[in-house]
DRENDO-1510 file (C-alpha; in Angstrom, 1 decimal, always signed):
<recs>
REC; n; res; u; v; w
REC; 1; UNK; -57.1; -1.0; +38.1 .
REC; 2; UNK; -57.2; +1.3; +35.6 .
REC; 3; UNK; -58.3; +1.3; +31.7 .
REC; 4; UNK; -59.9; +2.6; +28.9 .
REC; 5; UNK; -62.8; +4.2; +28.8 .
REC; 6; UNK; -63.4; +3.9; +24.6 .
REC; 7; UNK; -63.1; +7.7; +23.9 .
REC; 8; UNK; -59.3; +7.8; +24.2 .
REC; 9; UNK; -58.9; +8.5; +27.5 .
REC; 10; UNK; -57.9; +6.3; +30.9 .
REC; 11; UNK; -60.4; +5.8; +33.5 .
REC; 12; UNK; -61.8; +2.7; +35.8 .
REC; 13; UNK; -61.8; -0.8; +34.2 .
REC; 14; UNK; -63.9; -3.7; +35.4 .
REC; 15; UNK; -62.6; -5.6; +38.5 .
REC; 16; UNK; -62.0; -8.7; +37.5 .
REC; 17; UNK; -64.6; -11.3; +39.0 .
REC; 18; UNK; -64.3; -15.3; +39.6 .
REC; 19; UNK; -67.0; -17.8; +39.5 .
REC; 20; UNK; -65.9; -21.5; +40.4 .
REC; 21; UNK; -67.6; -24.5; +40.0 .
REC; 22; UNK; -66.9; -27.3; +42.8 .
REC; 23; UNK; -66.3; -30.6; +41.0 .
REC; 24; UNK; -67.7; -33.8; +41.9 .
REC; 25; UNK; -63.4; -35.2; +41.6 .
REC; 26; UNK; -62.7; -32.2; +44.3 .
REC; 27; UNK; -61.7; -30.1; +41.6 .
REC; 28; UNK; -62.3; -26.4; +41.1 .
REC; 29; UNK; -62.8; -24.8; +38.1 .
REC; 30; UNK; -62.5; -21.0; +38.4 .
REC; 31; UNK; -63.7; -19.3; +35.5 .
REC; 32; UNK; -62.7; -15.2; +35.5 .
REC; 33; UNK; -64.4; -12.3; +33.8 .
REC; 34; UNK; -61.6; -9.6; +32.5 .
REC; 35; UNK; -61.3; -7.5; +29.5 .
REC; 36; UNK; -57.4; -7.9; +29.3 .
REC; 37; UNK; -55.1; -7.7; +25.9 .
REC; 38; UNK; -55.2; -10.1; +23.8 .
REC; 39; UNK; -51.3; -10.6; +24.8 .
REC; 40; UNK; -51.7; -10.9; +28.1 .
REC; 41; UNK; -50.6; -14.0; +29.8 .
REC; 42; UNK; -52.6; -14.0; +33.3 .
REC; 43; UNK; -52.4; -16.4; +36.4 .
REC; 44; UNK; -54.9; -16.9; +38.9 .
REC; 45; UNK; -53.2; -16.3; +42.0 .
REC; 46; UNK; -54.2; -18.3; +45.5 .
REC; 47; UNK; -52.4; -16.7; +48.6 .
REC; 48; UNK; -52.3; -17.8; +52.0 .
REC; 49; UNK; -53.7; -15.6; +54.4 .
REC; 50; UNK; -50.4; -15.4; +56.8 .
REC; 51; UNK; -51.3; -15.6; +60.4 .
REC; 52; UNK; -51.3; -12.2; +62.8 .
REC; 53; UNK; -46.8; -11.1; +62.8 .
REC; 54; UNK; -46.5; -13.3; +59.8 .
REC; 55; UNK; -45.1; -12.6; +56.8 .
REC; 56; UNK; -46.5; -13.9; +53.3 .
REC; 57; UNK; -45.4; -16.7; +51.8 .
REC; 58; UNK; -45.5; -17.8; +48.5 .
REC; 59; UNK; -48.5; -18.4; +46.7 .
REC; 60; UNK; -49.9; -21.1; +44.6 .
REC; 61; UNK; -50.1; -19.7; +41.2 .
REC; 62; UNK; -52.5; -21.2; +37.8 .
REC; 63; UNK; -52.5; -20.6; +33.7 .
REC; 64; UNK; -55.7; -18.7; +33.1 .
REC; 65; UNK; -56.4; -19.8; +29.3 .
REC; 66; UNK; -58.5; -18.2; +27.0 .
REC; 67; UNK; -62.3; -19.3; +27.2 .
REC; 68; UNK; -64.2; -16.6; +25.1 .
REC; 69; UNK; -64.3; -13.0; +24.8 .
REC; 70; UNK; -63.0; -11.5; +28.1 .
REC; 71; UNK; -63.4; -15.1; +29.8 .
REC; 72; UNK; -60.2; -16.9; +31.5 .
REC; 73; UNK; -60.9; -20.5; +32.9 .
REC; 74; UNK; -58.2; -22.3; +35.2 .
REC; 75; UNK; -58.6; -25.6; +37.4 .
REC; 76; UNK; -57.1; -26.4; +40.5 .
REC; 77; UNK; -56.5; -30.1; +40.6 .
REC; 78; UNK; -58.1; -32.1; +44.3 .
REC; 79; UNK; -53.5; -32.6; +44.8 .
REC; 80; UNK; -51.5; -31.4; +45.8 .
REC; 81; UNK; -53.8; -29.9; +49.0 .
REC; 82; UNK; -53.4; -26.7; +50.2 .
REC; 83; UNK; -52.6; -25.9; +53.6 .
REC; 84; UNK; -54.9; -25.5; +56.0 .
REC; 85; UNK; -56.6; -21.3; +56.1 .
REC; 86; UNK; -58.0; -19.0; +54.1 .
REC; 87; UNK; -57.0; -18.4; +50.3 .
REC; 88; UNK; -57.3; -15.0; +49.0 .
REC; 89; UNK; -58.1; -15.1; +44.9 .
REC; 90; UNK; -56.1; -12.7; +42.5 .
REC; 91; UNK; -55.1; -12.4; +39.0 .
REC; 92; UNK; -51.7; -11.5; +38.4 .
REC; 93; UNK; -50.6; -10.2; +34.7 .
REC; 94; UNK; -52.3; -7.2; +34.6 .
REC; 95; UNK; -51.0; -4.4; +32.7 .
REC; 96; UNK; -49.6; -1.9; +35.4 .
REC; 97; UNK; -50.9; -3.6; +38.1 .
REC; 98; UNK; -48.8; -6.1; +40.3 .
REC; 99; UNK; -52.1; -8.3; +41.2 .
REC; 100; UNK; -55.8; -7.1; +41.0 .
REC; 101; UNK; -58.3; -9.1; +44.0 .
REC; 102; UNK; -60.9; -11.2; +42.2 .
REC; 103; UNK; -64.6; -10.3; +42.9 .
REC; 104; UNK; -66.5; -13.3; +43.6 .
REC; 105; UNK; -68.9; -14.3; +41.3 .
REC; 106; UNK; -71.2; -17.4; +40.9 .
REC; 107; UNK; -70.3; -20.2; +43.2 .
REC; 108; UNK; -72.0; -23.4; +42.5 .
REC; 109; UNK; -71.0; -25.5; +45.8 .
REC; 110; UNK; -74.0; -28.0; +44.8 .
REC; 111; UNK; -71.8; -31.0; +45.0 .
REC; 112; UNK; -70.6; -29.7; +48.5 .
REC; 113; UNK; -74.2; -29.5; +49.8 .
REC; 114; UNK; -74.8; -33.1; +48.8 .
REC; 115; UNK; -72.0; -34.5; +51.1 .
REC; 116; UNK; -70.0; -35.1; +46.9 .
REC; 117; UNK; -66.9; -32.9; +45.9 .
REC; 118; UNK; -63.9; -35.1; +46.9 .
REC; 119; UNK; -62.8; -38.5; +47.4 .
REC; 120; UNK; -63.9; -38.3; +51.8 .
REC; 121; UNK; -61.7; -41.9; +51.8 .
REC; 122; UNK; -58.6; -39.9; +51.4 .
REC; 123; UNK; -56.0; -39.6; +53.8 .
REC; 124; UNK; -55.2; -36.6; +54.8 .
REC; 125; UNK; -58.7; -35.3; +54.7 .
REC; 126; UNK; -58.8; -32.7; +52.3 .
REC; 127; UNK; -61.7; -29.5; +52.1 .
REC; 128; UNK; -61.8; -26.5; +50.1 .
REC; 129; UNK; -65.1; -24.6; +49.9 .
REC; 130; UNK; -65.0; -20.9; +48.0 .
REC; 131; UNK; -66.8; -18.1; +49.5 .
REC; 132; UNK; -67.1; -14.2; +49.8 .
REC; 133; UNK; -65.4; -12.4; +52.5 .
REC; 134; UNK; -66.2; -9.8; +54.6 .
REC; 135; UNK; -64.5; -7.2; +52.2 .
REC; 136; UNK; -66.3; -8.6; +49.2 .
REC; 137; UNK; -63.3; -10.5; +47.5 .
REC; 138; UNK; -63.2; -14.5; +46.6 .
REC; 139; UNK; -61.5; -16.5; +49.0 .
REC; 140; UNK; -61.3; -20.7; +49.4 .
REC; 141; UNK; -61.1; -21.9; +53.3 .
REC; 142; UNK; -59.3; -25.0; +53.1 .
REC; 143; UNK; -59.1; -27.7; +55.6 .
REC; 144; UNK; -56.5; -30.2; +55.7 .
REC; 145; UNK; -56.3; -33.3; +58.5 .
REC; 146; UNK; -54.9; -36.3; +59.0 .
REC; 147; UNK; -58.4; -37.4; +61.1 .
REC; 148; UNK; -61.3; -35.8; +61.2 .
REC; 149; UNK; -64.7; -36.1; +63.6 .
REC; 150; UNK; -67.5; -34.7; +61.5 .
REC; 151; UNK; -70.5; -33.2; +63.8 .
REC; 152; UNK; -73.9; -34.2; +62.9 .
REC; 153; UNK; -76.9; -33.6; +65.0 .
REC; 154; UNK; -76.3; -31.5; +68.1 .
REC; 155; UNK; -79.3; -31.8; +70.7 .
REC; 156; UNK; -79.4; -29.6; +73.7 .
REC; 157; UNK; -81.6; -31.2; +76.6 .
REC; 158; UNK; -82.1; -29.9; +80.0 .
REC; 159; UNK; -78.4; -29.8; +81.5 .
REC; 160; UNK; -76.6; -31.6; +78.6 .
REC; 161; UNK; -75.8; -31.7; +75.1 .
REC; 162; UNK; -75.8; -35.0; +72.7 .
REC; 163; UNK; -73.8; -35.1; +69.6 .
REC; 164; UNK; -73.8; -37.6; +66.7 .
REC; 165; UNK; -71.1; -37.4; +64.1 .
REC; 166; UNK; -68.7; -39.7; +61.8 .
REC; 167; UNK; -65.0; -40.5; +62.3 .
REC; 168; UNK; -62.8; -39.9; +58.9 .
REC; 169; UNK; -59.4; -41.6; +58.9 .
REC; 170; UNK; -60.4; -43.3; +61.9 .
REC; 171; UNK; -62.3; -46.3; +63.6 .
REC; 172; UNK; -64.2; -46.5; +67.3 .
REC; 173; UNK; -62.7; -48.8; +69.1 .
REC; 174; UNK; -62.3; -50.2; +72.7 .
REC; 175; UNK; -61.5; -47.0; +75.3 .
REC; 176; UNK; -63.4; -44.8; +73.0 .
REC; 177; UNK; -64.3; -41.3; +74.4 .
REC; 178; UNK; -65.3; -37.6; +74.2 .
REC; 179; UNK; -62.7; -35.7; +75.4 .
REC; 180; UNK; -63.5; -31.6; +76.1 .
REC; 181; UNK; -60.2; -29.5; +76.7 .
REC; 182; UNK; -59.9; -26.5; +78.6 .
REC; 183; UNK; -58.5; -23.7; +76.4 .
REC; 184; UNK; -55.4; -21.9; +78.3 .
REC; 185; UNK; -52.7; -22.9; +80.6 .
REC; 186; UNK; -53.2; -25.7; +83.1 .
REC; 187; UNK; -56.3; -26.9; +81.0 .
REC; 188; UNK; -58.6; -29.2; +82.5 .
REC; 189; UNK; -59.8; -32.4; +80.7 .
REC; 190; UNK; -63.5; -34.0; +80.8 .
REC; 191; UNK; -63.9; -37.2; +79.2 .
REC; 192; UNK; -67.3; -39.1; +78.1 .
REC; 193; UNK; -68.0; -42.1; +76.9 .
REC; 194; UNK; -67.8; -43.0; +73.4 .
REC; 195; UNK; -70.8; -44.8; +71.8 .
REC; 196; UNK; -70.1; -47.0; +68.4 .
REC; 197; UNK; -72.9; -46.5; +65.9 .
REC; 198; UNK; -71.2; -48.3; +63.4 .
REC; 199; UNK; -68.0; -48.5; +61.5 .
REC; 200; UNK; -67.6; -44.7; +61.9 .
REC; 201; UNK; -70.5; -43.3; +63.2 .
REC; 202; UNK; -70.6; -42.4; +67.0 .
REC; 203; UNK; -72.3; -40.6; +69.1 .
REC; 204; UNK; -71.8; -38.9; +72.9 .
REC; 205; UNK; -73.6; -37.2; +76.1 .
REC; 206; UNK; -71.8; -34.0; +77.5 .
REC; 207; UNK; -73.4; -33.0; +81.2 .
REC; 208; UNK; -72.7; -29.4; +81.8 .
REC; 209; UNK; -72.5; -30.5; +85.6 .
REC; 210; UNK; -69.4; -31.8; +84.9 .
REC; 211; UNK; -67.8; -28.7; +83.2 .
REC; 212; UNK; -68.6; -26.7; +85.8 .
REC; 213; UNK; -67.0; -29.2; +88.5 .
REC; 214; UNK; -63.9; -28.1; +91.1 .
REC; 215; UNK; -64.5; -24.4; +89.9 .
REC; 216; UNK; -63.7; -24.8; +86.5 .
REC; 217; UNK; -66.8; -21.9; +85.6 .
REC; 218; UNK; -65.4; -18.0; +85.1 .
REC; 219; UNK; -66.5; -15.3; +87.8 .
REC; 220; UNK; -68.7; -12.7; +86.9 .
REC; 221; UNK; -67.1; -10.0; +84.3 .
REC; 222; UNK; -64.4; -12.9; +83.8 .
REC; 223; UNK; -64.2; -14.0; +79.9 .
REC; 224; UNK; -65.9; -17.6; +79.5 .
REC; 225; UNK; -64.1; -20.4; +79.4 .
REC; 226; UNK; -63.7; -22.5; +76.2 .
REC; 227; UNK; -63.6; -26.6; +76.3 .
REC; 228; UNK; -62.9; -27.5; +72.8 .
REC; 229; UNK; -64.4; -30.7; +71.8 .
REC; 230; UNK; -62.3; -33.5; +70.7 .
REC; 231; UNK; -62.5; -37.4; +70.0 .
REC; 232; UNK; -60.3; -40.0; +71.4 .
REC; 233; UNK; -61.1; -42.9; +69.1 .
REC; 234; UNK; -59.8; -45.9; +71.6 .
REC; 235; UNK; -57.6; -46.1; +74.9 .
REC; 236; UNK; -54.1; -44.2; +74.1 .
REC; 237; UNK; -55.4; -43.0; +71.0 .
REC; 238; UNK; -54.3; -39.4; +69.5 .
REC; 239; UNK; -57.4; -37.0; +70.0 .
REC; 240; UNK; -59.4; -35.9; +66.9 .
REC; 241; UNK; -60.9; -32.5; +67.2 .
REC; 242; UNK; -64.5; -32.5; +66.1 .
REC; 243; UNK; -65.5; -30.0; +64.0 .
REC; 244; UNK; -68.1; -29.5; +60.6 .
REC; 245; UNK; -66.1; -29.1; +57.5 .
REC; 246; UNK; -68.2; -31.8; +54.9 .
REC; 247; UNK; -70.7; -29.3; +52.9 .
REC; 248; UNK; -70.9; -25.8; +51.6 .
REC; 249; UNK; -70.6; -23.3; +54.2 .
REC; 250; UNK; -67.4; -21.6; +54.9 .
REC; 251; UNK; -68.0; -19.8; +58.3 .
REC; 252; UNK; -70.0; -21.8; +60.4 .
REC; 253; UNK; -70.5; -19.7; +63.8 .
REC; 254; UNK; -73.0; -17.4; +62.5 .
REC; 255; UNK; -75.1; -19.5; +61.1 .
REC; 256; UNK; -75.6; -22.1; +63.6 .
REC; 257; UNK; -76.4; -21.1; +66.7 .
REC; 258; UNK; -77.8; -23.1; +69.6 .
REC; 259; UNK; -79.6; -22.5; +72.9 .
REC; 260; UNK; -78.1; -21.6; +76.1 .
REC; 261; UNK; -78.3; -23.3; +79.3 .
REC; 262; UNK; -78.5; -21.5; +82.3 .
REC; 263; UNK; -77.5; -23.4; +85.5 .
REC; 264; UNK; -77.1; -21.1; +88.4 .
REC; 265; UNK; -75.2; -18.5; +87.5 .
REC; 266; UNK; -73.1; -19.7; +84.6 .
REC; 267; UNK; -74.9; -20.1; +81.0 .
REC; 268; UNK; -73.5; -23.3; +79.0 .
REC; 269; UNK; -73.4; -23.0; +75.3 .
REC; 270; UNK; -72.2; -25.2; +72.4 .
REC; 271; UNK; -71.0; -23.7; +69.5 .
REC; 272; UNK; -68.8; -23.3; +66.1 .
REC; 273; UNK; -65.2; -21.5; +66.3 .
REC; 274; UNK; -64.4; -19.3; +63.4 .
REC; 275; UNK; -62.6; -22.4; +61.9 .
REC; 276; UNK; -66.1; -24.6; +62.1 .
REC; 277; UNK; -64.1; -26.4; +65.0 .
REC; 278; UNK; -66.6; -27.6; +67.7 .
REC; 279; UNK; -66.5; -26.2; +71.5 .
REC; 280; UNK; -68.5; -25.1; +74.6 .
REC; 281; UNK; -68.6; -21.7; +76.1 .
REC; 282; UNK; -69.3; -20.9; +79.9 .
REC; 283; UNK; -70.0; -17.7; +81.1 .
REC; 284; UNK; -70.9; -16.2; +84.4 .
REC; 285; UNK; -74.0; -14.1; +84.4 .
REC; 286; UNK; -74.7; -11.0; +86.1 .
REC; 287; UNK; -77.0; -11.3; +88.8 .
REC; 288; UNK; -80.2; -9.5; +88.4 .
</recs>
């Protein structure tokens, strides 16, 4: 992006940067910092990260309106959701260039770290939390499902793992269990036993025993196998994956990390998917 400098020449203009407040309605008001012309019309543009041999679709494009001197302010309304992935920010308007990234700015996600920030009732379940990526642009992950099993506490004991969470769209019922897929073809299926802690809150017991039953552990120098986590909210019910979506952090698998169990010669793990999607990893170890 390109500009000038004030002594008549061209040279580097300001990136434009975003800051976006997270409304307790599920809004999002995204407030932009760029010294445009006072003609210029700008949008905000939100595009969907296409997935890998993809191509781009079309984007979800706002007004920016005039909110003081170099200050553009649009909201994105709670509906219409987006689509479940990773939004990239841009403006698009700016003179000579087709659309300039959005450097993020302040993100006040207070209403997302108090469990607030969108009506949790509605159906599908609807999450959007803005974050910096890698590459230092803005970027919302969105979340979008019909049911939803929220994590709470994970507790790893001896040779098991205990996980409490809350069921969104969704009721425990008779039949309820934990059910733990094997990632690939032919997977295999563990299933625990559901326990009812209310209308929607439930809890379960995982023994690593059990995923490591009839050979289902990798060899050594094999890559682990993956059981993701779901829940099976009563007999003949469709599966909800569990995952932790409901508060302020974007990428989860960093920033939680829990112990490892060693049992023999495999080490059982419990962990968060780049999605915040919950799972277990097994993997052979080396002997020494």
């Amino acid at each position: 992006m390109s500009g000038s400098t004030g002594d008549g020449t061209n040279g580097p203009a300001e990136q434009p940067r975003g800051a976006v407040t997270v409304q307790e309605d599920g809004r999002l008001l995204v407030r932009v910092h760029a010294a445009l012309p006072a003609s210029a019309q700008p949008r905000l543009l939100l595009q969907l990260r296409p997935k890998k041999g993809q191509p781009e679709r079309t984007g979800r494009h706002l007004d920016l309106e005039p909110a003081g001197p170099d200050q553009w302010q649009a909201v994105l309304e709670a509906a219409p959701a987006l689509e479940e992935g990773r939004w990239d920010a841009y403006v698009v308007g700016v003179p000579g260039e087709d659309r300039v990234p959005l450097l993020p700015g302040l993100r006040d996600l207070r209403t997302l770290a108090t469990g607030r920030g969108g009506d949790r009732r509605a159906t599908p379940l609807a999450v959007r939390v803005p974050y910096a990526t890698k590459d230092g642009r803005l970027a919302v992950r969105a979340w979008r499902r019909t049911a939803h099993a929220e994590a709470g506490r994970i507790t790893v004991e001896g040779d098991s793992m205990t996980v409490t969470g809350r069921l969104f769209g969704a009721r425990p019922a008779e039949g309820a269990v934990a059910s733990l897929h094997r990632r690939g073809q032919g997977s295999a299926v563990r299933e625990f036993p559901l326990r009812a802690e209310g209308e929607q809150d439930f809890s379960f017991t995982v023994g690593y025993t059990d995923l490591l039953a009839e050979g289902e552990g990798p060899a050594v120098g094999e890559a682990p196998v993956i059981w993701n986590v779901h829940v099976r909210p009563a007999a003949g019910a469709r599966r909800v994956r569990v995952a932790r979506l409901l508060d302020d952090i974007a990428d989860r698998k960093a920033v939680f990390v829990y112990p490892a169990t060693l049992l023999g010669e495999m080490s059982v793990r419990p962990y968060y998917t780049l999605d915040n999607d919950f799972s277990v990893e097994v993997t052979a170890q080396s002997p020494r």
